[in-house]
PLY file of the C-alpha trace (Angstrom):
ply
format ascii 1.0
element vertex 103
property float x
property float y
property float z
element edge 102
property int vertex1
property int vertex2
end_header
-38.88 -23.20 6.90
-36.11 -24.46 3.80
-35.82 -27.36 5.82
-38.45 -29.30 4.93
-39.55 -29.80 1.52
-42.45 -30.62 -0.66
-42.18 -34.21 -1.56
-39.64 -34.94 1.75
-40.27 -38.29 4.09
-40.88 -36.65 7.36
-41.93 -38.84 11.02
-44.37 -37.16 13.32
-42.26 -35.97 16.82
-45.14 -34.69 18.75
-48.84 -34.73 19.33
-51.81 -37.52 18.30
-49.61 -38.36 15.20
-46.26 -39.49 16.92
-44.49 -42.13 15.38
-45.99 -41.58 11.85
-44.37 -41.57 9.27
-45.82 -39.51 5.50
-44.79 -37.50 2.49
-45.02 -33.64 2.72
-47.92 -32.67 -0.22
-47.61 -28.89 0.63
-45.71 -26.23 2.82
-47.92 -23.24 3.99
-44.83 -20.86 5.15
-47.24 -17.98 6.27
-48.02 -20.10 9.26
-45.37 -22.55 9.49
-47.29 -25.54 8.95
-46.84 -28.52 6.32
-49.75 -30.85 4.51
-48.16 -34.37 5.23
-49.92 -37.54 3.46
-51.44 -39.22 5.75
-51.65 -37.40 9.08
-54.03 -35.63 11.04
-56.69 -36.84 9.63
-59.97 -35.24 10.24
-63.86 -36.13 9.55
-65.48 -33.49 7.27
-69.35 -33.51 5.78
-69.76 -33.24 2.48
-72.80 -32.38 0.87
-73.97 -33.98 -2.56
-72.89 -32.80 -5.51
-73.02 -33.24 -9.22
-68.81 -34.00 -8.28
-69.94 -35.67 -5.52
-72.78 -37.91 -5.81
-72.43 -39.93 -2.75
-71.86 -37.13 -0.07
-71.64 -37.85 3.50
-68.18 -38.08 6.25
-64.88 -37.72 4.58
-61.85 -38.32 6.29
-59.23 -35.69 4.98
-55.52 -34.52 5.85
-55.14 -31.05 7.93
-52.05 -29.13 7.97
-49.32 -29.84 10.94
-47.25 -27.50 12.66
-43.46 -28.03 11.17
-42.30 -27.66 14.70
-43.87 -31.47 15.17
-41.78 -33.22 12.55
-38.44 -34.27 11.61
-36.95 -34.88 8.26
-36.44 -38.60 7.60
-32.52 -38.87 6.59
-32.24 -41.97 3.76
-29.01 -43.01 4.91
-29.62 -43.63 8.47
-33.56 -44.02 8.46
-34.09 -42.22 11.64
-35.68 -38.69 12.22
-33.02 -36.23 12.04
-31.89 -32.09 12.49
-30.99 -30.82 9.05
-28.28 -28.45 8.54
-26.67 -26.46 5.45
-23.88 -26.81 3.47
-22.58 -23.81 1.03
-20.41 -25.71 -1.72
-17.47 -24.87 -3.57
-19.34 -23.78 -6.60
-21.67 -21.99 -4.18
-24.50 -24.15 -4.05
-26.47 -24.45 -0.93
-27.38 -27.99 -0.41
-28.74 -30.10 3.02
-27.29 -32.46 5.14
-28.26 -34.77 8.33
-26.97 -33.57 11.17
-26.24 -36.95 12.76
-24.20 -38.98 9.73
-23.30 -36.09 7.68
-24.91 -37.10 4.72
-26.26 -34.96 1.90
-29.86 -35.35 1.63
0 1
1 2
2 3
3 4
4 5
5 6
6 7
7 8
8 9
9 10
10 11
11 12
12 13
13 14
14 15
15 16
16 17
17 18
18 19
19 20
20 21
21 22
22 23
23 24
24 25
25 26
26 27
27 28
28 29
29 30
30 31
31 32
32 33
33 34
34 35
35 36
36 37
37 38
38 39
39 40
40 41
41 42
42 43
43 44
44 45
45 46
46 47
47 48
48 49
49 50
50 51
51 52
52 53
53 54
54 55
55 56
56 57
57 58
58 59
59 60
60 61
61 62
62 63
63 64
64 65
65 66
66 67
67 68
68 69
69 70
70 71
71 72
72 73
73 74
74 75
75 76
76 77
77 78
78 79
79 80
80 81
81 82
82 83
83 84
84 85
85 86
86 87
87 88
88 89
89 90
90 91
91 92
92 93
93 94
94 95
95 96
96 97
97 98
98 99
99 100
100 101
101 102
């Protein structure tokens, strides 16, 4: 679940979604899902409101499952594993698994 992070560039792997690319809003670790900007977008009805005055079909984000997204790695700009490094000065910090940069 450390791997990805709130405010992390993720790409969608799997499912309706797949090829998109958005920026995690939220990480709900109790079921291992993330809010992404953006994706899986679904149609809710709202009702009017004094917030609301207009009311009628929203389109709003629903959580994904962090199984169906990759970490987007700066360096090479491709969808990549993440792994850990423990530093000298015993700092745990992330890196992509394919150019061994520190993200």
């Amino acid at each position: 679940m450390d791997k990805i992070r709130k405010g992390d560039t993720i790409q969608v792997v799997k499912g309706k979604d797949k090829g998109k690319k958005g920026r995690v809003m939220r990480i709900i670790p109790e079921t291992g899902r993330a809010l992404v900007e953006g994706i899986n977008m679904a149609k809710k009805h709202k009702r009017r409101s004094q917030q609301n005055q207009q009311g009628g079909i929203v389109s709003i984000e629903m959580p994904i499952s962090i199984a169906n997204i990759m970490l987007l790695c700066k360096s090479c700009s491709k969808p990549v594993r993440v792994g850990f490094k423990l530093a000298n000065d015993k700092t745990k910090s992330r890196f992509c698994k394919s150019c061994n940069e520190v993200i």
